[in-house]
N, C-alpha and C positions, 0 to 999 in steps of 0.2 A: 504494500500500500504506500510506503513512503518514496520507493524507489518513481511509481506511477506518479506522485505527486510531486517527484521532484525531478526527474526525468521526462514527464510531461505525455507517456503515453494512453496513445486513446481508448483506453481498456473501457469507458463505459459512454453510450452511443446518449447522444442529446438528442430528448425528446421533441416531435415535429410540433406539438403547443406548446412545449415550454419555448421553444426557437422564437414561435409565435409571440409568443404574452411575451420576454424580453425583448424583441423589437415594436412591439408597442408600446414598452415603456421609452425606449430611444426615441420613439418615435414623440412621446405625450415631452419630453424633456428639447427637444429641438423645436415642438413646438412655443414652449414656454419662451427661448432664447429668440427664434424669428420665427413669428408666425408664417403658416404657409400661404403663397399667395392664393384668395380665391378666384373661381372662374368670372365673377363678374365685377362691377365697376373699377375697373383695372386703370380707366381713363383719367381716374382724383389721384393715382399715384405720382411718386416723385421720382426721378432718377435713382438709383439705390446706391445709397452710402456705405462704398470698401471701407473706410481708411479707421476705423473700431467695428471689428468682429467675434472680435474675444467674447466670451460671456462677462466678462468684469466692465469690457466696454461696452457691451450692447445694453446692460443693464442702470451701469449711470447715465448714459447716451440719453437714455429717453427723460431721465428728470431733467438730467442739465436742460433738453429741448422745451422740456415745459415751464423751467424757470423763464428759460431769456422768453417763451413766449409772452409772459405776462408780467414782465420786466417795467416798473413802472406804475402796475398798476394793485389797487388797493380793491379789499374783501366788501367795498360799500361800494353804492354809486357814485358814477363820474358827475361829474358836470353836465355836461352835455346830455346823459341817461336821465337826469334830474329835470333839465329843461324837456325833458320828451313826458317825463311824470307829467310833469305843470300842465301840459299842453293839453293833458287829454280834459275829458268833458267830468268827468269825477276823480276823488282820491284814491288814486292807483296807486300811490309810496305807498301808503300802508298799507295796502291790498299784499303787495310786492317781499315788504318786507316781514307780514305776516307769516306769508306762507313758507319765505325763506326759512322762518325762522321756526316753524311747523317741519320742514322734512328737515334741517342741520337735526333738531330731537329726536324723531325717530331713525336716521341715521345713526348719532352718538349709541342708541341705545341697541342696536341693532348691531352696532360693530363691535359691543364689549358681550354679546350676549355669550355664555357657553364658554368662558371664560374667567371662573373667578378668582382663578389661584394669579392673576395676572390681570385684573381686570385697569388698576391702577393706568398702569403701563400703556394697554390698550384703547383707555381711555383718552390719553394723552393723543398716541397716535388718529384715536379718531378726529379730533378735534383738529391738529395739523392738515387732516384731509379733506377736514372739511372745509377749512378757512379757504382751504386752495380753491378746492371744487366751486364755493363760493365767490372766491379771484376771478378765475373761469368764467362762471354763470354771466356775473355780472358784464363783463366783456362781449361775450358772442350774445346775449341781449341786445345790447347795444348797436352791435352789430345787426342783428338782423331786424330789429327795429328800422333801421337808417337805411338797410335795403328794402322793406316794407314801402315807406316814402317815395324811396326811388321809384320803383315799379308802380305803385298806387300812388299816386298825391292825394286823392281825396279817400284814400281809406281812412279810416278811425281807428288809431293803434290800441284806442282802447277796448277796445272785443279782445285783440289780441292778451293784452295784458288780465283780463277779467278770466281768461280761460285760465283755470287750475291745471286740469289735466295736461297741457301746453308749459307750463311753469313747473310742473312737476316732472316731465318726460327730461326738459331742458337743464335744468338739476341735477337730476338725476343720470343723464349723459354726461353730463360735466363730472361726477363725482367719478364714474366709471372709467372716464380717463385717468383719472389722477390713481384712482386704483391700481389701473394697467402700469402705467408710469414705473409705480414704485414697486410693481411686482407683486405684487399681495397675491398669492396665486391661491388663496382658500379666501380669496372674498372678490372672484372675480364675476362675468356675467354669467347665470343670472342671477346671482347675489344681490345684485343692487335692487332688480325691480321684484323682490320676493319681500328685499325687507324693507322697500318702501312703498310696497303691494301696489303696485303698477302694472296692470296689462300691458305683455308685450305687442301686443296688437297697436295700442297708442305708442310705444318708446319704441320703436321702429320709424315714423313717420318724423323723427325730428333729426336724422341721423345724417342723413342728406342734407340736410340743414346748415347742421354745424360743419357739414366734411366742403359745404361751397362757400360757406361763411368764413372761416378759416383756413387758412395754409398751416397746420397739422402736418408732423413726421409721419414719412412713410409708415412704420412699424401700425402706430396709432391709427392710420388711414384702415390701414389693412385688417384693423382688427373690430374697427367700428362695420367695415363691409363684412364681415366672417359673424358678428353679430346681426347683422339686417338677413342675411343667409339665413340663421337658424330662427330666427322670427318666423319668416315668410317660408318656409322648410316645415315647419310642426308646429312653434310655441306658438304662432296663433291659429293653430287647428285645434287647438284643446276643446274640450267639449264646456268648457263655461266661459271659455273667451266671447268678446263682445262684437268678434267678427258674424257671428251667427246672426245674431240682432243687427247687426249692420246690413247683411244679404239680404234678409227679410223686407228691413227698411227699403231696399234699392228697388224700384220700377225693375220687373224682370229679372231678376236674383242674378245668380252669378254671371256675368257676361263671359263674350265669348271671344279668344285672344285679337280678333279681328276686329271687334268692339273697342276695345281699349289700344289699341297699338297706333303705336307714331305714323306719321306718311315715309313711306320707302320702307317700310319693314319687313315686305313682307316679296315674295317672287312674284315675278309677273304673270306667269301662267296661272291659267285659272283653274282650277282642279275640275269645274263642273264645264269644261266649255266643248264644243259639239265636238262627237267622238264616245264619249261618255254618257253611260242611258241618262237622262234629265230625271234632276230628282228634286222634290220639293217635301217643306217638312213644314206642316202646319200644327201650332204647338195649341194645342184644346183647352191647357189650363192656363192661358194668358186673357188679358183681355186688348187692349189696342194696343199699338207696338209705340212703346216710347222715344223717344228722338231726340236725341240732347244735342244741343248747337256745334257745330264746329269750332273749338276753343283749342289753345295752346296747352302743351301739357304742363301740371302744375308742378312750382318750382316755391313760391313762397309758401312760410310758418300759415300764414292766416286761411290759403286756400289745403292743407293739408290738417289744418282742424277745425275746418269748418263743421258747421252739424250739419245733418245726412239730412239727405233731399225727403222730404218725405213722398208717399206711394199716392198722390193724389188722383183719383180719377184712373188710374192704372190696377191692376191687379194683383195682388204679391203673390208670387210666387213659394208653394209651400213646401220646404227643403224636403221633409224628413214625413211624406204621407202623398198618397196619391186620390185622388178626389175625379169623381166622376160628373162629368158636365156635358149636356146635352147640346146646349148650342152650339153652333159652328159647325155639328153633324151634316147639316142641309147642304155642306160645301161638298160632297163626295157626291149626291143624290144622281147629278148629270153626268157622271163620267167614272166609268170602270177601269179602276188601274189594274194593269201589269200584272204586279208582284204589291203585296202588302203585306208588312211586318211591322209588328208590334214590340217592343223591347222591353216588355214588363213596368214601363213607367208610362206618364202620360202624352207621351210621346207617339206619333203616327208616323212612318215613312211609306210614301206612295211613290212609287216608280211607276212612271212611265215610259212610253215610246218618244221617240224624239218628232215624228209629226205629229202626233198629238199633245207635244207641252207647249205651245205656243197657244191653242183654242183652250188650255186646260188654265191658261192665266187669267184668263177674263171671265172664266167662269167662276173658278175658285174665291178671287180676290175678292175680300168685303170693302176693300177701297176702290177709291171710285179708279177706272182707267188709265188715264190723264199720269198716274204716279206709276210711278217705275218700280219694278219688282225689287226684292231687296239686296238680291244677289251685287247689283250694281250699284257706286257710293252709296255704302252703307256709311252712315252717321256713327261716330266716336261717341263714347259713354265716356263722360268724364265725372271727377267728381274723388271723392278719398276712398270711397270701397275701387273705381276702375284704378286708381293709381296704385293699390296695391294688387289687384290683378294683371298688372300688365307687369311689374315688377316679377310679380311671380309667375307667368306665364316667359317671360325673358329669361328667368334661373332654368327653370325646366327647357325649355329647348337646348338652351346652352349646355345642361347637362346633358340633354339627348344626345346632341348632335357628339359630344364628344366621347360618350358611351359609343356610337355606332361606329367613330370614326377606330375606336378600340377592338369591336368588333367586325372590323369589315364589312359593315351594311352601307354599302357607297349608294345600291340603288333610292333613287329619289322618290321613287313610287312605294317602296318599304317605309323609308324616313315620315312619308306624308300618313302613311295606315297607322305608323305609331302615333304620330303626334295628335292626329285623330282622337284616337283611342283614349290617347292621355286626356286631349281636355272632353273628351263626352265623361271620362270617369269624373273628372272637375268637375264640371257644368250641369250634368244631368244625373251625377251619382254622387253627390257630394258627402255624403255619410262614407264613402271610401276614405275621406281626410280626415273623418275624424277621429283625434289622441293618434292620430300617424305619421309619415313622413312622406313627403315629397317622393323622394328617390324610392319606396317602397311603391309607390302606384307606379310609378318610372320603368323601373325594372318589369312590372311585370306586363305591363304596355307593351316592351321591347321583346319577352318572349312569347305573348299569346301570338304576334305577328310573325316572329320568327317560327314559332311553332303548327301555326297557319298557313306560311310560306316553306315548310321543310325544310328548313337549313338547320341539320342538327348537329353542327358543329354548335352553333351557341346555346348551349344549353344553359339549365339555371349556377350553375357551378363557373362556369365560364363568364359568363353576366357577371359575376358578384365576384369574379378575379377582376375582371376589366373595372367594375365598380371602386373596388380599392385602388386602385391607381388615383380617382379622384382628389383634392385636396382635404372634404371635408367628410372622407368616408370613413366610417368609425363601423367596428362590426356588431354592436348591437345594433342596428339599424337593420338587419337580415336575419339576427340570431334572433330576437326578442320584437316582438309583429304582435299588435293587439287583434285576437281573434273575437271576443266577446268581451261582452261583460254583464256582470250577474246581479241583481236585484241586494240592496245591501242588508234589508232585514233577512236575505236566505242564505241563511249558514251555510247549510246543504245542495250549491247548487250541483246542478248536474253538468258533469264532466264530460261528456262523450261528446264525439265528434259531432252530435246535432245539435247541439249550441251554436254552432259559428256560423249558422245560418239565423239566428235570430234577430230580435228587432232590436237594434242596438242603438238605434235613434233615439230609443225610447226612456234609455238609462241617464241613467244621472255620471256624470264623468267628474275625475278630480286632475286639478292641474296639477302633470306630472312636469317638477321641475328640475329632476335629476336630468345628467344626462346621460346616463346610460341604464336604461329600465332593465329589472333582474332577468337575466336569460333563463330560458325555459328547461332547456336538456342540453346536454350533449349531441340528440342522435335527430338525424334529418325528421322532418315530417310529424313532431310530434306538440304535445300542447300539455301548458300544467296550469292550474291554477294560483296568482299571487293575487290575495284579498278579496275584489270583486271584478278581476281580469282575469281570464283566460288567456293565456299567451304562447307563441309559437313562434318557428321560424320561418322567411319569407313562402318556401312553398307548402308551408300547409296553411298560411295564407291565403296563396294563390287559389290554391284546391277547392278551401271549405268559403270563404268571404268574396274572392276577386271574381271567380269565372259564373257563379252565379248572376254576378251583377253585371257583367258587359256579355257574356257569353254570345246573345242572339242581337248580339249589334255587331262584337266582332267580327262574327259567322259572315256578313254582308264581306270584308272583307280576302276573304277567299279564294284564289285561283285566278289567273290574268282578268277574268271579264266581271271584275269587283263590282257590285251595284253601291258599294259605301261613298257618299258622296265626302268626296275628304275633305278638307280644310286646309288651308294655304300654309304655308311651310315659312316660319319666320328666318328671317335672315339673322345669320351670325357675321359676329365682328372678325374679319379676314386674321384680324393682328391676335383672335386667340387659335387659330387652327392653324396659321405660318410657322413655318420650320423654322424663320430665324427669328433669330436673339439676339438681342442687344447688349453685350456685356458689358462694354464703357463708349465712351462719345466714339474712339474709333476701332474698337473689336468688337468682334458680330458673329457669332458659330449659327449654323446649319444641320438640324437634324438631318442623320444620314436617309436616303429613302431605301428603302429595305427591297424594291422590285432593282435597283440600280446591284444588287448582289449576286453575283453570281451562285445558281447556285453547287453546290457538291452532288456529286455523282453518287455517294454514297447513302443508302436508301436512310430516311427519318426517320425517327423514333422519336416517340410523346412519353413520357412518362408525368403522371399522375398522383403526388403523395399527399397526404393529408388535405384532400382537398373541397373537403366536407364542408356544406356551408354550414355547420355549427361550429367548425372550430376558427 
């Protein structure tokens, strides 16, 4: 034994999870020292600073950066911030300085919590972070105030300043940097808005804010985007987040990424244009189709907390139940279609022939003539639920695209069946998001079509290799999959596999703010129970919860003469799919292309170890 210990031989063979779990620890520790870059808003970053890389410099780097930022300036208001109080039409100071002075308390108390052989100490530290955080606040205030003005001359900053939730998000960011800064790594996001019970739904919408408002260090840039990521990824899919009440509120509930998307975002081909059977979808639980003006997308504090439009005259759309409604029946009466499929929701798809959809327009439509069908300018839904839908419809394609480009799915006609898929589970199935993930509907978007399309090189093991490559792929996210969840006064619920088809709309959810929810087994395919969850790994998610709920929509998808009418394919930013890099003003490397290889003559072999999605 000594000889092997100190001679160094391999007498005992390292386990393929233990390999695992110690490069996840290198991996949770290189994240601490630089954060990984995420796939989106790459365009707020700064050139990256060589010249301290150490961890001894990366780690004062960032206070030194936040001192000289606010080099000058004091924990109260300025001048200037004072004359903007005066200005408004009531007493905003002490509105301002109340509240400040409401979250610095439950701050202090919240950072000494659970700590009391040390609480002295801690208390000290809190209050340094908070003066800071405070420093902070008061500055990018002022700031975005004075851009306020700019953009609106005749807004009233006083709405802005009377909104809490807005004073509280902005705060509360602010303290979050100062956290990151000095490294606190057990009080970092979501710490802050737990202990100053803040929906992440609101503290995501100020984030962008501050990252246009100020010129912010790389690292800090980087880390407020990798926050807005996991927002718009799950923390506001919880099942008591205030996003739900926000859908409901919206004229026509979820919109659709066409809805919400920029001009040029999208390909120029049509997906539905002749060639393709002509398909029209007339939705039975709407009532007239709302139309919001063609406006700029929103970029200030006052239009991103604004309050939600309400459903006047419109119909809401009911997320989580399907409702039977007679009217609008009389539209089918003169014209027998095709093919007619029903998808289990309230939803109609009538296929027809391509001479017959031109007389089937003017019959169908309860609008008068005169107005052009919808397929052509369709009008942008703006407003704070479409700005966080197109945010998040931006994250997921950009994941898609670069899952596919991992997997070899180059065909454009595959890309468009997924990305379908993805937002009908969004749009029309939204109990798929909820207490979930992003990447979990993601992934299995990308194998019902590859599985539909026969490509069985990508299998579910393959997917969720390619998926770790991502920046912010963590493996409970495929290991631990919410199946159910069970009634909380039933002790006894039942465990078998026909739970996962239940109504889970229906339950009550708790916001989980860990972020790695308990893993279910070891072994593929299976489900245990923790508390009032049911929990599994991606594909006995897919099996018992996914394929029931898209299954006979997917199906449309099917074999070259698809009847699924797809949905346009958003565009990606060239400079994240480009082989080159930038490494200083004048070096530049070049991912090599792997078809430029020659290949060996000598026959391949795959081998396959541990590569079980539970481990």
């Amino acid at each position: 034994a000594d000889a092997s210990d100190n001679i160094g031989s391999p007498t005992k063979m390292l386990n393929i999870a233990d390999l695992h779990e110690q490069c996840q620890q290198k991996r949770e520790q290189i994240r601490d020292l630089a954060p990984p870059t995420p796939l989106t808003g790459r365009k707020y970053l700064k050139t990256k600073d060589l010249t301290n890389v150490t961890p001894v410099g990366t780690a004062t780097q960032s206070v030194l950066r936040l001192q000289a930022l606010l080099a000058g300036r004091q924990s109260t208001p300025s001048e200037a911030l004072n004359e903007m109080f005066k200005s408004c039409t009531i007493d905003v100071t002490t509105l301002v300085e109340n509240k400040v002075k409401e979250i610095g308390e439950r701050f202090c108390a919240s950072y000494t919590q659970n700590s009391e052989d040390v609480e002295s100490t801690n208390l000290d530290f809190g209050k340094k972070r908070l003066i800071v955080g405070q420093t902070l606040f008061y500055k990018l205030l002022e700031i975005i105030l004075t851009d306020e003005k700019k953009i609106k001359p005749d807004y009233d900053i006083t709405i802005l300043l009377s909104n809490d939730v807005f004073l509280q998000c902005l705060f509360a960011c602010c303290l979050e940097i100062v956290i990151w800064s000095y490294k606190n790594k057990d009080r970092t996001f979501p710490w802050i808005v737990n202990a100053l019970k803040i929906e992440p739904y609101y503290f995501y919408k100020v984030i962008e804010v501050i990252v246009r408002a100020e010129q912010l260090a790389r690292d800090v840039v980087k880390h407020l985007n990798d926050i807005e990521e996991k927002i718009l990824e799950s923390q506001a899919w919880t099942s008591n987040s205030p996003l739900w009440q926000a859908i409901e509120n919206t004229p026509g509930g979820i919109p659709s990424c066409e809805e919400v998307a920029l001009p040029g975002t999208f390909d120029a081909v049509d997906p539905n244009a002749p060639g393709q059977p002509a398909l029209r979808r007339i939705a039975l639980d709407r009532g007239t189709t709302h139309h919001d003006l063609h406006q700029s997308p929103i970029s200030t504090a006052s239009e991103r907390f604004q309050s939600p439009v309400s459903a006047s005259g419109a119909a809401k759309k009911r997320l989580f139940g399907d409702t039977t409604r007679t009217g609008g029946q009389s539209l089918l009466k003169d014209k027998i279609p095709s093919k007619v499929v029903i998808d289990g929701s309230s939803r109609v798809y009538l296929a027809f022939s391509e001479q017959s959809s031109s007389s089937m327009t003017t019959k169908q439509s309860p609008v008068p003539p005169s107005n052009p069908p919808r397929e052509v300018g369709k009008p942008r839904k703006t407003g704070s639920v479409a700005l966080f839908f197109r945010k998040f419809y931006t994250l997921g394609s950009i994941r898609m695209q670069n899952l596919c480009n991992s997997l070899l799915v180059t065909d454009v006609d595959l890309k468009k069946k997924i990305w379908t898929i993805f937002e009908y589970s969004i749009k029309d199935r939204p109990e798929l998001m909820k207490d979930r993930h992003l990447d979990q509907i993601l992934m299995c978007a990308i194998y019902v079509v590859c599985k539909l399309a026969q490509i069985e090189r990508n299998t579910f093991t393959e997917i969720m290799r390619c998926y770790r490559l991502q920046p912010q792929a963590e493996s409970h996210i495929y290991r631990s999959v919410l199946i159910s969840k069970t009634p909380r006064n039933d002790n006894k619920a039942n465990e078998n596999d026909n739970t996962a088809n239940s109504n889970m709309e229906n339950t009550d959810g708790e916001n989980q703010s860990t972020n790695a929810p308990p893993t279910p087994s070891n072994m593929a395919g299976t489900a245990q129970t923790f508390g009032d969850e049911i929990r599994g790994d991606l594909i006995k998610f897919y099996n018992a919860v996914y394929v029931p709920k898209v299954k006979e929509f997917a199906i449309l998808s099917k074999g070259n003469n698809s009847t699924l009418p797809l949905s346009p394919l958003p565009r990606t930013k060239s400079s994240i799919s480009s082989p080159v890099r930038r490494v200083t003003g004048s070096v530049m490397t070049r991912t090599l292309d792997p078809k430029a290889i020659t290949a060996s003559p000598a026959p391949q072999l795959s081998y396959c170890l541990g590569r079980s999605p539970a481990k």
